[in-house]
Structures are given as C-alpha cells and as structure tokens.
C-alpha positions as CSV (number, residue, x, y, z in Angstrom):
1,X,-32.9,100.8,75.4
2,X,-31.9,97.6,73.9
3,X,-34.7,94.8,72.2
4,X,-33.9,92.2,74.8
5,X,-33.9,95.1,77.4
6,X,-37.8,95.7,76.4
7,X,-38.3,92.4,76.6
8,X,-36.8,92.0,79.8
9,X,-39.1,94.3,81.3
10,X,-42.2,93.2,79.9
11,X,-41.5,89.4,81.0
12,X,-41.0,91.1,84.6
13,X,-43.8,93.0,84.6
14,X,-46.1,89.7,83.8
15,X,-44.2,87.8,86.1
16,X,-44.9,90.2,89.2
17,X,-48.5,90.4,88.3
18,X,-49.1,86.8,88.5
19,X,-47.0,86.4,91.2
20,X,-49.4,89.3,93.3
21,X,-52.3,87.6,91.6
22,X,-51.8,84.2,93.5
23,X,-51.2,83.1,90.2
24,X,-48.2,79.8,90.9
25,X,-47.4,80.4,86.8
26,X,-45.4,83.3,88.2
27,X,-42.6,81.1,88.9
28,X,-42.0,80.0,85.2
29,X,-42.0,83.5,83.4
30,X,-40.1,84.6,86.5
31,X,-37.6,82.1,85.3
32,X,-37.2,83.3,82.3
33,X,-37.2,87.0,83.3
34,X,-34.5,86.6,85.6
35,X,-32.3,84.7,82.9
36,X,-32.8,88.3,80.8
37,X,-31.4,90.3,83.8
38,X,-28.6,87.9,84.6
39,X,-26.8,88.7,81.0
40,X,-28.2,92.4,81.4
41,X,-26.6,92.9,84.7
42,X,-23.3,91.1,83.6
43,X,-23.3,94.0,80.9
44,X,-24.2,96.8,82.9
45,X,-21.4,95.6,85.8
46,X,-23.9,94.9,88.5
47,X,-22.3,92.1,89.2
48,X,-24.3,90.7,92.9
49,X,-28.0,91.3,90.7
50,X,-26.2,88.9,87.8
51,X,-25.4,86.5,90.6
52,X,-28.7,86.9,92.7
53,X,-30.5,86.2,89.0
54,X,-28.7,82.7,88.9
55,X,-29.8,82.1,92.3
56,X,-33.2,83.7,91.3
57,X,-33.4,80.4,89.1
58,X,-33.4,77.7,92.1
59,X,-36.0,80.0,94.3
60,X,-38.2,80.4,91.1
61,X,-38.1,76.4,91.7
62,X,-38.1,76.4,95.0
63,X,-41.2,78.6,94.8
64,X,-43.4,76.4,92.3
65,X,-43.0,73.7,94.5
66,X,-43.9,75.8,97.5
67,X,-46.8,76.9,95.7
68,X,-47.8,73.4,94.7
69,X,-47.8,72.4,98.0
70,X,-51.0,72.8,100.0
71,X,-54.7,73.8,99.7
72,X,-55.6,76.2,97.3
73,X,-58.6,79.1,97.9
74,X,-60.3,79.4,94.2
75,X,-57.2,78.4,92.6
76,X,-54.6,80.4,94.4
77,X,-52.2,79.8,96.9
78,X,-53.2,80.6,100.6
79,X,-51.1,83.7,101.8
80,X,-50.3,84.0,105.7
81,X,-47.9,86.7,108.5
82,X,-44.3,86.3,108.5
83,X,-43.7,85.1,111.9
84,X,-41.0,87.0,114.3
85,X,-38.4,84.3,114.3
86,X,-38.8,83.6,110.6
87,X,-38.3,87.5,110.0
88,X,-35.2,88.2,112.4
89,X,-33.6,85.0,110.7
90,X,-33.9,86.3,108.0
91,X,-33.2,89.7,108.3
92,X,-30.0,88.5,110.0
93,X,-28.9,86.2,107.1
94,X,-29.5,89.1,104.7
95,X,-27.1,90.9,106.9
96,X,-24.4,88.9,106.6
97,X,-25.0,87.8,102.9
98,X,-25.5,91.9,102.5
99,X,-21.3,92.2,104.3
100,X,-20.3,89.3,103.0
101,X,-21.0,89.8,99.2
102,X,-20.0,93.1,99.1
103,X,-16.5,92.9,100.4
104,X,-16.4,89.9,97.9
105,X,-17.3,92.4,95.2
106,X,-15.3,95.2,96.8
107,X,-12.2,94.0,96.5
108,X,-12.6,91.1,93.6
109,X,-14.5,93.0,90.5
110,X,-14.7,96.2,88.7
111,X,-18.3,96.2,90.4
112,X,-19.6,99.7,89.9
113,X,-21.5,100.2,93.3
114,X,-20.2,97.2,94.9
115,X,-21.7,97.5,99.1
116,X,-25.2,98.8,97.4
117,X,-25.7,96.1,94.8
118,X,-24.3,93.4,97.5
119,X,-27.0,94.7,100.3
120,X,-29.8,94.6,97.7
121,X,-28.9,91.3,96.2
122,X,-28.9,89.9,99.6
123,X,-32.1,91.5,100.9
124,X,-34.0,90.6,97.5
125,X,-33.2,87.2,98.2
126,X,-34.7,87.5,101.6
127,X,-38.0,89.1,100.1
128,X,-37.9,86.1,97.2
129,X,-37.5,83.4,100.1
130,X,-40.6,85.5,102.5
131,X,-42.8,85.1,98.7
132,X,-41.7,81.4,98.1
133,X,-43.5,80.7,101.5
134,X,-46.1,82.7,101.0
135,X,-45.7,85.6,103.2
136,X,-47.4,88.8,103.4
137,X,-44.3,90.7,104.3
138,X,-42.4,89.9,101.3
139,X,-44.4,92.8,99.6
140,X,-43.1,95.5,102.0
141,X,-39.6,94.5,101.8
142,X,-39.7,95.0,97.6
143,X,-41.3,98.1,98.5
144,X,-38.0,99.8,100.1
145,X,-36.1,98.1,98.0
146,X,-37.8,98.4,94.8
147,X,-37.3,101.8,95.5
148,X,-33.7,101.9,96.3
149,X,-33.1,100.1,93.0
150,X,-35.4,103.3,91.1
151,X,-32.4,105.0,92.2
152,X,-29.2,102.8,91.4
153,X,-30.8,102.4,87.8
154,X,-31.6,106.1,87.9
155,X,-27.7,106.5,88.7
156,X,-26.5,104.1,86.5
157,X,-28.3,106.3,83.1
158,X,-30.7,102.8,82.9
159,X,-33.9,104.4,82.9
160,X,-36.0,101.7,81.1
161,X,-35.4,99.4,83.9
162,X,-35.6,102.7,86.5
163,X,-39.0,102.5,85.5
164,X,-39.5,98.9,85.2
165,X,-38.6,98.8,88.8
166,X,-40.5,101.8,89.8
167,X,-43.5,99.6,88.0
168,X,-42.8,97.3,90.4
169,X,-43.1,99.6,93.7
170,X,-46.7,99.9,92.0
171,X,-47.1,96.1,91.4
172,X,-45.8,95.2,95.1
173,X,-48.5,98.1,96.8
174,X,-50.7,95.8,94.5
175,X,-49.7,92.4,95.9
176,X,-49.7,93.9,99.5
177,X,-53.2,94.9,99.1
178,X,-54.7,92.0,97.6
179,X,-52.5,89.5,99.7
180,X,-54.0,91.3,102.7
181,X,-57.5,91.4,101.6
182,X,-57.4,87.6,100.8
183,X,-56.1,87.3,104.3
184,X,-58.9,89.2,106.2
185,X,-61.5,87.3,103.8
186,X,-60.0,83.6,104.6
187,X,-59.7,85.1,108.6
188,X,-63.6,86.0,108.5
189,X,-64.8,82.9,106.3
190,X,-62.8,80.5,108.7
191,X,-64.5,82.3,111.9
192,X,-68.0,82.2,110.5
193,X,-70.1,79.9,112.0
C-alpha cells in the first residue's frame, strides 16, 4: 500500500461519514478524496473510476449547492424517497452510460476490466446524483455496488482499497439507517398535532 493510497482512504472514509451524518462538509473532503482516486485509478488502469472521479468533482459541487439549498433540521440537510420516475430515469441513463462507456473502453484503452468498471462508473454516478438530492435510495444502490467493487479491488491484488470499499458497505448500512430514522422522525413531528 502506497502513502497517498492510505491517505486516500482515510479522506474517504471521513468523507462518507459526513456525508451519512447530514453533515454538507462532505462535499469538500469528498472533493479532495476523489482527486486521490482519479491519479490512483489512472495507475491501477481503471480507467471509467479515473473518469467518474473527474466527474465526481462537479457533483461534489453540484451537491454543496444542493445541500445549501433549503431548510435545514438541527443543522442537517432534510432527506426524502426517491420518487418512481426519478428512479427509472435514472436507472435508464445509468444503462446507457453503463453500454456506452464500456464499449468506449472496450475497444479504445488497455482498460483491465473494461464492461465492469464502465457499469459501475455509470451506476455510481447514478447513486452520487440520488445523494446530491438528497435521496434515501442512494444508500442501497452503494450497497450492491460497494460490494461489487470489494470484489474488482479483491481481483485487481488492491486490498487496501478492497477494504476501504468494504468500509464503505458498512458506512452506507449506516447512512441508510440514520437517513431513515431522520425520515420517520421528521414524518411523525410534521403529523403531530
């Protein structure tokens, strides 16, 4: 494991904790987190997580202002469903990103799992957009693929970042129970008489 590896992690880590804490200076250290991935990832020849970290930059932006925007309950950001439209959308435009950017990487690069990386990058960008506004659902979409990740690092001999990611299984199960919580609470506080 490489220094700025380490580092990498442990700016991750902070940056998903805040982020499941409600916390908007998640988007910030996210910033800076994603910037130590995009050269990591260039190194280790995952080329669509390099690019999805550059894009990673304007949704970390895209997400403070989100997060800027609005009441706030205590200091934190007010967390609500992913509605059915919003999440076939979605879903569809990870599709096509997930076909699209692997048959770029397929038959342009030296990518070393080329239709896998593609179909992550697109669907974390999906989960990234789903936290940016504040939906509940982003949490279960890093689940699965938080976990598919585990095993492309696993695969790829990077097992610092195997576990960093399978820290973040742990951290999203954490975001989707707190993010629900604060849901039911704000649900019971706004029906009280």
């Amino acid at each position: 494991m490489s220094p700025l590896e380490l580092l990498a992690v442990l700016v991750n880590v902070l940056g998903v904790w805040l982020t499941a804490r409600r916390v908007r200076w998640c988007w910030p250290v996210n910033v800076v987190a994603v910037l130590l991935y995009a050269w990591l990832f260039y190194q280790w020849k995952l080329y669509s997580d390099m690019l999805l970290q550059a894009v990673y930059v304007f949704l970390q932006g895209y997400g403070w202002w989100r997060w800027s925007q609005g009441r706030l309950d205590h200091g934190k950001v007010q967390v609500g469903p992913l509605p059915r439209r919003e999440a076939a959308l979605s879903l569809l435009a990870g599709a096509a990103g997930a076909l699209s950017l692997g048959w770029l990487m397929h038959r342009h690069t030296d990518a070393a799992l080329p239709w896998l990386d593609a179909a992550l990058s697109a669907f974390s960008l999906v989960a990234s957009f789903w936290a940016a506004r504040k939906r509940i659902a982003n949490w279960t979409l890093w689940i699965v693929l938080d976990c598919l990740y585990v095993g492309v690092f696993v695969y790829k001999g990077l097992y610092p970042t195997a576990a960093l990611y399978a820290g973040f299984v742990v951290l999203a199960i954490y975001g989707l129970w707190l993010w629900r919580a604060d849901l039911r609470r704000a649900v019971a506080t706004q029906s009280s008489p």
